[in-house]
TORKOL-4160 file (C-alpha; in steps of 0.2 Angstrom, whole numbers, padded with zeros to 4 digits, m for minus):
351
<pt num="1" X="m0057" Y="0163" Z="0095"/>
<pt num="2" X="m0063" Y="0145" Z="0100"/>
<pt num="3" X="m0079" Y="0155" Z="0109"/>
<pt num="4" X="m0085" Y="0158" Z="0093"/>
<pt num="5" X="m0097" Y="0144" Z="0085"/>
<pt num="6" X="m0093" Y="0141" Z="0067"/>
<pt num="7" X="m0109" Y="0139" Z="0057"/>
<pt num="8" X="m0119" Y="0126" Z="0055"/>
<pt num="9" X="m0125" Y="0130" Z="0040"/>
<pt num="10" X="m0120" Y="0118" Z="0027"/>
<pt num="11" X="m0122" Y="0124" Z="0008"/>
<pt num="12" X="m0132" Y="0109" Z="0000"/>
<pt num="13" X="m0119" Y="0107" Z="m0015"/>
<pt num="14" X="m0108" Y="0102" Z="m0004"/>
<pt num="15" X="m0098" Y="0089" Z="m0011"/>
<pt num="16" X="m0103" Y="0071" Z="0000"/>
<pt num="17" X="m0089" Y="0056" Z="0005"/>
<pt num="18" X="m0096" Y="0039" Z="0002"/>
<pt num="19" X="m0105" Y="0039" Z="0020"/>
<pt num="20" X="m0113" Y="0055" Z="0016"/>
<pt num="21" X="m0103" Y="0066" Z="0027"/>
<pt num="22" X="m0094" Y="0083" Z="0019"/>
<pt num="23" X="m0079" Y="0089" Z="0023"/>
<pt num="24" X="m0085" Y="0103" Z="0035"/>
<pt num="25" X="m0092" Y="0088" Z="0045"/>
<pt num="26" X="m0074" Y="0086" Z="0050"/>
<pt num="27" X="m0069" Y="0100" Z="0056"/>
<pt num="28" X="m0068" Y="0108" Z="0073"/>
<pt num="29" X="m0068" Y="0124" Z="0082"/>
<pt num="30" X="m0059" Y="0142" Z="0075"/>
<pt num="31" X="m0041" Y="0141" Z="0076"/>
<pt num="32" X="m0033" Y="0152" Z="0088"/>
<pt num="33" X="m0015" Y="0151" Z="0082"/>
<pt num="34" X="m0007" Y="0163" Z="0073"/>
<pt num="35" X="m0011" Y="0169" Z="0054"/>
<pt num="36" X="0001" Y="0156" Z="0047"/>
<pt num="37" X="0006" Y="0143" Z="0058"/>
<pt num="38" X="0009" Y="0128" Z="0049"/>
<pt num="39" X="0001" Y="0119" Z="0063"/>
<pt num="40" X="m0015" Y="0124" Z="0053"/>
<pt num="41" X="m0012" Y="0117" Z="0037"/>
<pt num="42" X="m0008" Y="0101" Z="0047"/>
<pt num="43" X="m0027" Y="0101" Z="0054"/>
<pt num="44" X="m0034" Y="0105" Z="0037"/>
<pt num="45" X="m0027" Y="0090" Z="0028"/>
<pt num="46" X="m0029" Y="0079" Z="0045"/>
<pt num="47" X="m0051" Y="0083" Z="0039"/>
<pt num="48" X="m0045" Y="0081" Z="0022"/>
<pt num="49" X="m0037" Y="0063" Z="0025"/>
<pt num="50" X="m0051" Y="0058" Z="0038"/>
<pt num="51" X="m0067" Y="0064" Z="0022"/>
<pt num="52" X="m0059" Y="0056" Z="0008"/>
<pt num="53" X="m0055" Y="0041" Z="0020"/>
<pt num="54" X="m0074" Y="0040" Z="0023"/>
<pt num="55" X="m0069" Y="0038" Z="0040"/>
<pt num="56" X="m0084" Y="0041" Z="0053"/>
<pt num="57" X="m0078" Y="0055" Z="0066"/>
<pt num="58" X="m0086" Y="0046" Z="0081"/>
<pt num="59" X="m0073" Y="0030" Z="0078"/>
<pt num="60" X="m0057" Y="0042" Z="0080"/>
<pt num="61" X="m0050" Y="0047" Z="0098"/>
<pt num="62" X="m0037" Y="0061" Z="0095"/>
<pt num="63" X="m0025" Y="0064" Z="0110"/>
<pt num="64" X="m0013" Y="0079" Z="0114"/>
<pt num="65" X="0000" Y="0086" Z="0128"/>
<pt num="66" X="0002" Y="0104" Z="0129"/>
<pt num="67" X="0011" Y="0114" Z="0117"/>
<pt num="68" X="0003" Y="0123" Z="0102"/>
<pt num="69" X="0003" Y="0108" Z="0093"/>
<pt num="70" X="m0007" Y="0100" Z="0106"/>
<pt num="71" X="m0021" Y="0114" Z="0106"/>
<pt num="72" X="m0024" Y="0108" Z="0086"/>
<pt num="73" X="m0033" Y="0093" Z="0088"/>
<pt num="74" X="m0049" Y="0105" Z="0095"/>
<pt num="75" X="m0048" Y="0114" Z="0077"/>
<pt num="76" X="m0052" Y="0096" Z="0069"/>
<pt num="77" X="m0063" Y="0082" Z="0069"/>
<pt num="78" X="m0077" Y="0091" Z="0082"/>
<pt num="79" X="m0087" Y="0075" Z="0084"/>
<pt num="80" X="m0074" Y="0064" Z="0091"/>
<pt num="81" X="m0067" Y="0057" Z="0106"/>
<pt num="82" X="m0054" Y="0070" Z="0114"/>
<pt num="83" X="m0042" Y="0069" Z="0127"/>
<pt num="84" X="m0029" Y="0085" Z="0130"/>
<pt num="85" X="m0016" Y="0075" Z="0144"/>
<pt num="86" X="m0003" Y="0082" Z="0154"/>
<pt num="87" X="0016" Y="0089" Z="0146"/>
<pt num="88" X="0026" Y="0075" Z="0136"/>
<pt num="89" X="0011" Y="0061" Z="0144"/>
<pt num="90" X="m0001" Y="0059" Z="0129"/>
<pt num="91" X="0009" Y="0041" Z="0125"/>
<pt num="92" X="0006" Y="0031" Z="0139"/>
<pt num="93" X="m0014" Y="0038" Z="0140"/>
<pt num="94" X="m0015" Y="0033" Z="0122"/>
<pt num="95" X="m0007" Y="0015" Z="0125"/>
<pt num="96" X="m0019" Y="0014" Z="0140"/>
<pt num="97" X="m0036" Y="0020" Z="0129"/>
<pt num="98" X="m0029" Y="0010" Z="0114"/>
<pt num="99" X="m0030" Y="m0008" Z="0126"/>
<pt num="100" X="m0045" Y="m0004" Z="0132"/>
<pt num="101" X="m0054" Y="m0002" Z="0115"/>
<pt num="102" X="m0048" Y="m0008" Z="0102"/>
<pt num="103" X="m0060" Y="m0004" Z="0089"/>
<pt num="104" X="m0056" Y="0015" Z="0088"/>
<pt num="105" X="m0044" Y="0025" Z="0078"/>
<pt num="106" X="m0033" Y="0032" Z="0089"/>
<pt num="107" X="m0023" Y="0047" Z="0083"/>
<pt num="108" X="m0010" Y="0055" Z="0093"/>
<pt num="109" X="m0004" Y="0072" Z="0090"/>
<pt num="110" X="0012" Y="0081" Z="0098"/>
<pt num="111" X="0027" Y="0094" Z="0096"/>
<pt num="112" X="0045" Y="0093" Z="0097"/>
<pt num="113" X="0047" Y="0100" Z="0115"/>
<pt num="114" X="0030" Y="0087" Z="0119"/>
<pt num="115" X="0037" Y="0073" Z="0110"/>
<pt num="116" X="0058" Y="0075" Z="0110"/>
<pt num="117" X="0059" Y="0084" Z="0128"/>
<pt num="118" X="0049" Y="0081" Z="0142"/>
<pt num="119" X="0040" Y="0069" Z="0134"/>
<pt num="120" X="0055" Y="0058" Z="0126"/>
<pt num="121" X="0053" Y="0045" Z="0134"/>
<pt num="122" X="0036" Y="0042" Z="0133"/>
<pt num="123" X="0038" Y="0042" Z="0113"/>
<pt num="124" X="0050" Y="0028" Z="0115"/>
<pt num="125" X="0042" Y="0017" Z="0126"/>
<pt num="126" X="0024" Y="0019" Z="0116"/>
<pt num="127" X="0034" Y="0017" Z="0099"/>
<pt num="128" X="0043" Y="0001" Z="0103"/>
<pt num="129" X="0029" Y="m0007" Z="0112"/>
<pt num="130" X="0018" Y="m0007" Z="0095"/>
<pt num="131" X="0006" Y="0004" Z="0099"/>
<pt num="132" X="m0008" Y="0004" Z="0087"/>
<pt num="133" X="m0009" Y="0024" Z="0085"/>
<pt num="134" X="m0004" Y="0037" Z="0072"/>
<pt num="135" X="0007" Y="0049" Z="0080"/>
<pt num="136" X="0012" Y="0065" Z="0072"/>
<pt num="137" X="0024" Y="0077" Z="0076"/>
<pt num="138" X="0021" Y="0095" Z="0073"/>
<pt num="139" X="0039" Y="0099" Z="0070"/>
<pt num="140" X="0044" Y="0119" Z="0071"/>
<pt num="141" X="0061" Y="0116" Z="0081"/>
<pt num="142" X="0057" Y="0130" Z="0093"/>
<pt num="143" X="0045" Y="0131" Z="0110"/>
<pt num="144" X="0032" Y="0146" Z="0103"/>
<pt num="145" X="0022" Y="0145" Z="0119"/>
<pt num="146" X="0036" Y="0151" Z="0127"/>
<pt num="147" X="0043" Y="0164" Z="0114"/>
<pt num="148" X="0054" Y="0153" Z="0102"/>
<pt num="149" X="0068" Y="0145" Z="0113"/>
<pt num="150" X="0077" Y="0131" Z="0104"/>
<pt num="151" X="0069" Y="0115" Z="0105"/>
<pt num="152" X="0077" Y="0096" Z="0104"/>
<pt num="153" X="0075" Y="0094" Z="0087"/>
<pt num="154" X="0082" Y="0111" Z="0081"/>
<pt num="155" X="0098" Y="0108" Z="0069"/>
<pt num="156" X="0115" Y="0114" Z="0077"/>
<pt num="157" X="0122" Y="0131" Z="0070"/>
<pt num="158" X="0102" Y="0137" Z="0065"/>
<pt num="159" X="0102" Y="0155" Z="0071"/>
<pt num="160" X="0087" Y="0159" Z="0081"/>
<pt num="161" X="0075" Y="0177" Z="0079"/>
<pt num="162" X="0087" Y="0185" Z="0091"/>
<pt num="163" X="0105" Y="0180" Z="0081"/>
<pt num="164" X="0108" Y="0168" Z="0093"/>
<pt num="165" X="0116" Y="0150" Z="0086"/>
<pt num="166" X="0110" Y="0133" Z="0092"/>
<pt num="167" X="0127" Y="0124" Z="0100"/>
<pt num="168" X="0116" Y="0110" Z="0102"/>
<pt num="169" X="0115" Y="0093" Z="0093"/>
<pt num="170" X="0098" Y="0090" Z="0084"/>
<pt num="171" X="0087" Y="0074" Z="0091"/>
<pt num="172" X="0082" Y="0067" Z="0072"/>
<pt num="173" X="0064" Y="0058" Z="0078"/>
<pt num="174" X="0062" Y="0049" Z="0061"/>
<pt num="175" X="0077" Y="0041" Z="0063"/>
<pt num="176" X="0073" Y="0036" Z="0081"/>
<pt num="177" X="0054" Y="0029" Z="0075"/>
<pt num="178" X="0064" Y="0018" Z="0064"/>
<pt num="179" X="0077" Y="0012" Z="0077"/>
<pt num="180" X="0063" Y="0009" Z="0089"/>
<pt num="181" X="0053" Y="m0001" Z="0076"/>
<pt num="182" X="0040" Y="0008" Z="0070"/>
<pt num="183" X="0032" Y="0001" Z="0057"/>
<pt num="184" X="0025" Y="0016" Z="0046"/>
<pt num="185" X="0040" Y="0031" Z="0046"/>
<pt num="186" X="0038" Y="0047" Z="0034"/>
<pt num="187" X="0041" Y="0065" Z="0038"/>
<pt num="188" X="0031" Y="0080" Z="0027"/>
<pt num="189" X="0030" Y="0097" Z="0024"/>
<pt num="190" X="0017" Y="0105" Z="0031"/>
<pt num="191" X="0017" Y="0120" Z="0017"/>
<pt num="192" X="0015" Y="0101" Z="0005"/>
<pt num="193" X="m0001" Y="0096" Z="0006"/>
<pt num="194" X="m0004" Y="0086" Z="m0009"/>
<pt num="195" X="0011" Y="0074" Z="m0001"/>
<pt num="196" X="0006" Y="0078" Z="0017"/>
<pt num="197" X="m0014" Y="0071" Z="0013"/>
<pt num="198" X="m0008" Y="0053" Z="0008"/>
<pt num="199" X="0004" Y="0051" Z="0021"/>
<pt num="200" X="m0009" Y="0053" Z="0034"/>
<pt num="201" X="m0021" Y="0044" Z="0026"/>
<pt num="202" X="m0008" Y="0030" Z="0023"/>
<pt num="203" X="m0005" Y="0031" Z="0042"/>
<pt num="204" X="m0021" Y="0032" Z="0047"/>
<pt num="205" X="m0025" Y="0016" Z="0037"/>
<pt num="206" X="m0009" Y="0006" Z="0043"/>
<pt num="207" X="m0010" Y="m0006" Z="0057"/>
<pt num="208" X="0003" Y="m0004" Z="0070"/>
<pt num="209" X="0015" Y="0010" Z="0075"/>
<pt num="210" X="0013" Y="0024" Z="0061"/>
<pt num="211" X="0024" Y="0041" Z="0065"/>
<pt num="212" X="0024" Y="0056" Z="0055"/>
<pt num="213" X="0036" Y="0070" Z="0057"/>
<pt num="214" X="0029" Y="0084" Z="0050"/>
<pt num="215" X="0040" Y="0100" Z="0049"/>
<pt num="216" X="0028" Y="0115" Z="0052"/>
<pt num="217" X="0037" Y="0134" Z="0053"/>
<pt num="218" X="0032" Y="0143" Z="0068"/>
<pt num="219" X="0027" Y="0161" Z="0060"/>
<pt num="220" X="0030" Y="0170" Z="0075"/>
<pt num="221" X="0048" Y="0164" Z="0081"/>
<pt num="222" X="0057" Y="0151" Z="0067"/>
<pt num="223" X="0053" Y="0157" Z="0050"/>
<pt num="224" X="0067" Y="0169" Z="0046"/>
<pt num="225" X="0083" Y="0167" Z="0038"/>
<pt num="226" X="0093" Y="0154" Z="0048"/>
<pt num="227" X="0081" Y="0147" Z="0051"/>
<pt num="228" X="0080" Y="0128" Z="0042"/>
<pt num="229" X="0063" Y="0125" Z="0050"/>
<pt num="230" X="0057" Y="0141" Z="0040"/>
<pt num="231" X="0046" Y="0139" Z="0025"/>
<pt num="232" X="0057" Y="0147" Z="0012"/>
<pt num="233" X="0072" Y="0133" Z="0019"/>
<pt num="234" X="0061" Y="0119" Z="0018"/>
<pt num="235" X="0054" Y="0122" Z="0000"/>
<pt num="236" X="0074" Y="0123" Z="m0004"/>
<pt num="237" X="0081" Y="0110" Z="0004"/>
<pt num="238" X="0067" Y="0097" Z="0002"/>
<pt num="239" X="0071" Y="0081" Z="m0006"/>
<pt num="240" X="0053" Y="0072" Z="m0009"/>
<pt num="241" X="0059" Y="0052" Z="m0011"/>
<pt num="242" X="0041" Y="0048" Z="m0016"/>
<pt num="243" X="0023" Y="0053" Z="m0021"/>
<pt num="244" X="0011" Y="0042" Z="m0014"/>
<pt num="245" X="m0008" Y="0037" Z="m0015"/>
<pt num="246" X="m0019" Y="0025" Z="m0005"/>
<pt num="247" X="m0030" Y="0015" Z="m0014"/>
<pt num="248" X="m0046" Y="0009" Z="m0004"/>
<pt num="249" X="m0054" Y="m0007" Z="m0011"/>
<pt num="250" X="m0068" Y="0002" Z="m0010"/>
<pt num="251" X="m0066" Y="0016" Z="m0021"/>
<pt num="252" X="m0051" Y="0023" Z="m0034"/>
<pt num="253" X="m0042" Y="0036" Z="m0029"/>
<pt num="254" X="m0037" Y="0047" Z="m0046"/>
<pt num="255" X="m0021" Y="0059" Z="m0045"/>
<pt num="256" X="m0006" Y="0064" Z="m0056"/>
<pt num="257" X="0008" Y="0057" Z="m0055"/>
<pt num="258" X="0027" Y="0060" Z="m0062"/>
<pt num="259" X="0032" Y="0044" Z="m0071"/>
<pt num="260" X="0042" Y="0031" Z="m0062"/>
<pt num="261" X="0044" Y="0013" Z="m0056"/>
<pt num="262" X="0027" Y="0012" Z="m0043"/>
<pt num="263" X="0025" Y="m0004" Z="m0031"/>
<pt num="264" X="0012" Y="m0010" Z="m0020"/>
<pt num="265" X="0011" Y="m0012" Z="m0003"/>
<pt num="266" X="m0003" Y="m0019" Z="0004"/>
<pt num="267" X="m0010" Y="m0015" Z="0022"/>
<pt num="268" X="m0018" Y="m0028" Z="0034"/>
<pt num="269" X="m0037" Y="m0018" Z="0033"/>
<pt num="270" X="m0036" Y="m0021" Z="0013"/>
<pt num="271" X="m0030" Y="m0004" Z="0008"/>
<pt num="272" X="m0015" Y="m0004" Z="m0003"/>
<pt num="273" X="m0001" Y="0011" Z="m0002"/>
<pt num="274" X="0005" Y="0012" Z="m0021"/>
<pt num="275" X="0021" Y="0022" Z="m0022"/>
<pt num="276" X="0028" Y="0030" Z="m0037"/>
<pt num="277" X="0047" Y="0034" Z="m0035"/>
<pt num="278" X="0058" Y="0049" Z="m0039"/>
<pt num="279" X="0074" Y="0042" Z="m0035"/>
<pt num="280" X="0078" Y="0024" Z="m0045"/>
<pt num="281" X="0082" Y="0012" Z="m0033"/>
<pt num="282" X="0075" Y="0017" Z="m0017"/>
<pt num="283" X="0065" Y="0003" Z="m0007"/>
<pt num="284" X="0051" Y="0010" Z="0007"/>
<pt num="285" X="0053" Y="m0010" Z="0013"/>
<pt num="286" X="0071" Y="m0006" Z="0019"/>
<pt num="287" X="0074" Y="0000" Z="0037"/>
<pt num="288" X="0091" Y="0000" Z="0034"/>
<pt num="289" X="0091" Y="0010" Z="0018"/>
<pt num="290" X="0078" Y="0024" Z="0026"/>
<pt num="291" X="0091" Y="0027" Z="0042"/>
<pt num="292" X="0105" Y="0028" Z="0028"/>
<pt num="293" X="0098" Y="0040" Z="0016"/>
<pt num="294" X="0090" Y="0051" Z="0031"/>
<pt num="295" X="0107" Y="0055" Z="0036"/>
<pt num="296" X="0117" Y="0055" Z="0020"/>
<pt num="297" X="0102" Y="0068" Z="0013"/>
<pt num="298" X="0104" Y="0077" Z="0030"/>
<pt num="299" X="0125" Y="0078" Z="0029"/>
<pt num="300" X="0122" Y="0085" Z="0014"/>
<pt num="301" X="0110" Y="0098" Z="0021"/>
<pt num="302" X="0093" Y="0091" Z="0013"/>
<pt num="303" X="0076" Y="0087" Z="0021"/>
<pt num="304" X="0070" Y="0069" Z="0015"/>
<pt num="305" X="0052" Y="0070" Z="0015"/>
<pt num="306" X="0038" Y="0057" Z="0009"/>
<pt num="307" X="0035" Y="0038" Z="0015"/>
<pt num="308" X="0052" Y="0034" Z="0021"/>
<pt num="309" X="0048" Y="0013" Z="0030"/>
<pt num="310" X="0034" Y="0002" Z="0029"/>
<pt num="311" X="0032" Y="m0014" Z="0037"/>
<pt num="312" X="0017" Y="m0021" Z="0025"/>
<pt num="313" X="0019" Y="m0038" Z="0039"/>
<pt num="314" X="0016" Y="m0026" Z="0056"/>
<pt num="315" X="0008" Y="m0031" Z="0069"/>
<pt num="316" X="0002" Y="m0022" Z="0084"/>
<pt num="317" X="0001" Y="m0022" Z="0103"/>
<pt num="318" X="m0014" Y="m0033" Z="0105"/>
<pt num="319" X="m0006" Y="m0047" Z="0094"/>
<pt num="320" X="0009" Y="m0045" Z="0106"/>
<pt num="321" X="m0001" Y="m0046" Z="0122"/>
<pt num="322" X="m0012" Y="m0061" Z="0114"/>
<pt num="323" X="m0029" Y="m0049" Z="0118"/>
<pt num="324" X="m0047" Y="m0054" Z="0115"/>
<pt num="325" X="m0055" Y="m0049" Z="0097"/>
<pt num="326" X="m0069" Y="m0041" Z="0108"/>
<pt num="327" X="m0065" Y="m0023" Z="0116"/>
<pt num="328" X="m0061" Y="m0024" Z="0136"/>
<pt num="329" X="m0071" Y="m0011" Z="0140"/>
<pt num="330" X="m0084" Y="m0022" Z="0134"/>
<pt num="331" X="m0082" Y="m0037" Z="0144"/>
<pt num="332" X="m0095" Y="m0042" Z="0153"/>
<pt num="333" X="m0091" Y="m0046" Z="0173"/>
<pt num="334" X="m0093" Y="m0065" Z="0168"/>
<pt num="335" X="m0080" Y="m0066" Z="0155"/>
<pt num="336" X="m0067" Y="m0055" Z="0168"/>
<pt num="337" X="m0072" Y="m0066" Z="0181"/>
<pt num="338" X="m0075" Y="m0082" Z="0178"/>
<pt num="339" X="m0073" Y="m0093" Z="0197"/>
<pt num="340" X="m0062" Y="m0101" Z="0206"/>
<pt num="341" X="m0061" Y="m0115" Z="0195"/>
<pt num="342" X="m0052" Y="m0105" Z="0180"/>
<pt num="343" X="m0040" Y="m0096" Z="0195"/>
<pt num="344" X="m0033" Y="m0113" Z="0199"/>
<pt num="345" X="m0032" Y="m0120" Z="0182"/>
<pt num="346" X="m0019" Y="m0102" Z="0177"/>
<pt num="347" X="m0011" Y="m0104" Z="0193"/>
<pt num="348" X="m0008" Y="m0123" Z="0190"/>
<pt num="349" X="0000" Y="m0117" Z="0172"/>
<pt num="350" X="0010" Y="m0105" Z="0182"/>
<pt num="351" X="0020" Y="m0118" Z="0193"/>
């Protein structure tokens, strides 16, 4: 019930990130989804990603559309910027907030009807355009605020709660983000969160388009059998291409890994995304070869999960646009205004 206050009281042996905050610093308010929902082990490795990250709250802006995905981001990161648009409209708000300040994080967090339905459009244009956002997909293949009809993203011949049969060909958004040219692509398990934490922290660290699909059973309406959105399926059928840890400059990052061939790709803020592979061979450089696998992995009935593409060159928006280093919503009138002088010299280019 988000009318109850969590505690403020914080126990003083609370572990401290680098900037002194804990990890109940980035939390929110008290989940109202049901006992279960994956949607809320998304949110707890979100704070998990945003406290080792040493991220301070008050730089993200978190934006949403409507859907139970869209009701998470009021369950994490209480102390900074929130904005719950319209159905499917979150893209083009963020683009908009994104322009206008620059020096935020702006994290973007939808569903599969938000994202794949009504909102499918607004996914494409914010994808291809080189927004610079993480946007994650909360990815159950039903609509739960409307008692579990099929989604866009739910795979053909899955059986609904009621024994019905999905005739309907699946939208695969991971392979679209990739078409589209996003430049950060992985897809996770939201019952995985020692895989799911370092994809979103590699995503929150990358400059440019970064989308993670995350696959999150719905309790109440997709987690039976026939279900390949349910969390029995997903443990059985996943097919983990890579382990992955972000390095900071900063500060070493200590975990266990399963031996194998690592490489390092290093991000534009300094960070570096070291991956160690499970499968000889496989290159996260390779648009190409992440299109292919998805769907050789998915003909085979396999969920390929982990950091599928990155673009260690990506740039963003701004740097397409040509905007100013200083925010715009900082500009002071003389610098958006500057005469008659400056009119006639860009009209004179114009001609």
């Amino acid at each position: 019930m988000t009318y109850i206050a969590k505690p403020k009281l914080h126990h003083p042996t609370l572990a401290c990130n680098a900037i002194g905050f804990t990890r109940r610093d980035y939390e929110g308010k008290i989940s109202t989804l049901c006992a279960g929902c994956g949607h809320d082990s998304i949110s707890a490795a979100i704070i998990q990603a945003c406290w080792e990250l040493d991220i301070r709250p008050h730089r993200v802006a978190k934006l949403s559309g409507i859907g139970c995905s869209s009701k998470t981001p009021d369950y994490f990161l209480g102390q900074s910027h929130g904005f719950n648009t319209v159905h499917g409209r979150m893209p083009s708000v963020l683009t908009g907030a994104g322009l206008a300040n620059r020096d935020l994080i702006y994290l973007g967090v939808s569903g599969d009807g938000d994202s794949a339905s009504i909102g499918i459009g607004q996914f494409v244009h914010a994808i291809r355009r080189a927004v610079n956002m993480t946007y994650i997909v909360e990815n159950n293949g039903v609509y739960g605020l409307t008692k579990g009809q099929f989604s866009a993203t739910a795979d053909q011949g899955s059986v609904s709660k009621r024994g019905m049969a999905n005739s309907d060909s699946a939208l695969d958004m991971v392979t679209m983000a990739l078409q589209l040219g996003a430049t950060y692509v992985a897809r996770g398990f939201s019952g995985d969160k020692k895989q799911l934490v370092p994809l979103i922290k590699g995503a929150l660290s990358h400059r440019g388009p970064a989308f993670l699909d995350i696959v999150s059973p719905c309790v109440a309406f997709n987690n039976h059998d026939g279900s390949t959105k349910s969390y029995d399926y997903v443990r059985e059928h996943n097919d983990a291409v890579n382990r992955l840890d972000v390095m900071p400059p900063r500060t070493e990052i200590v975990a266990d890994y399963a031996a194998g061939e690592s490489i390092d790709v290093p991000q534009h803020d300094g960070s570096v995304l070291r991956l160690h592979k499970v499968e000889g061979g496989y290159d996260p450089r390779d648009r190409i070869a992440a299109m292919n696998l998805i769907q050789q992995r998915h003909a085979r009935g396999e969920i390929v999960t982990g950091l599928l593409y990155v673009d260690p060159d990506a740039v963003d928006l701004h740097a397409h646009l040509g905007t100013v280093e200083v925010p715009l919503n900082s500009l002071e009138a003389d610098t958006l205004s500057p005469g008659a002088e400056a009119l006639a010299g860009i009209n004179a280019a114009l001609r």
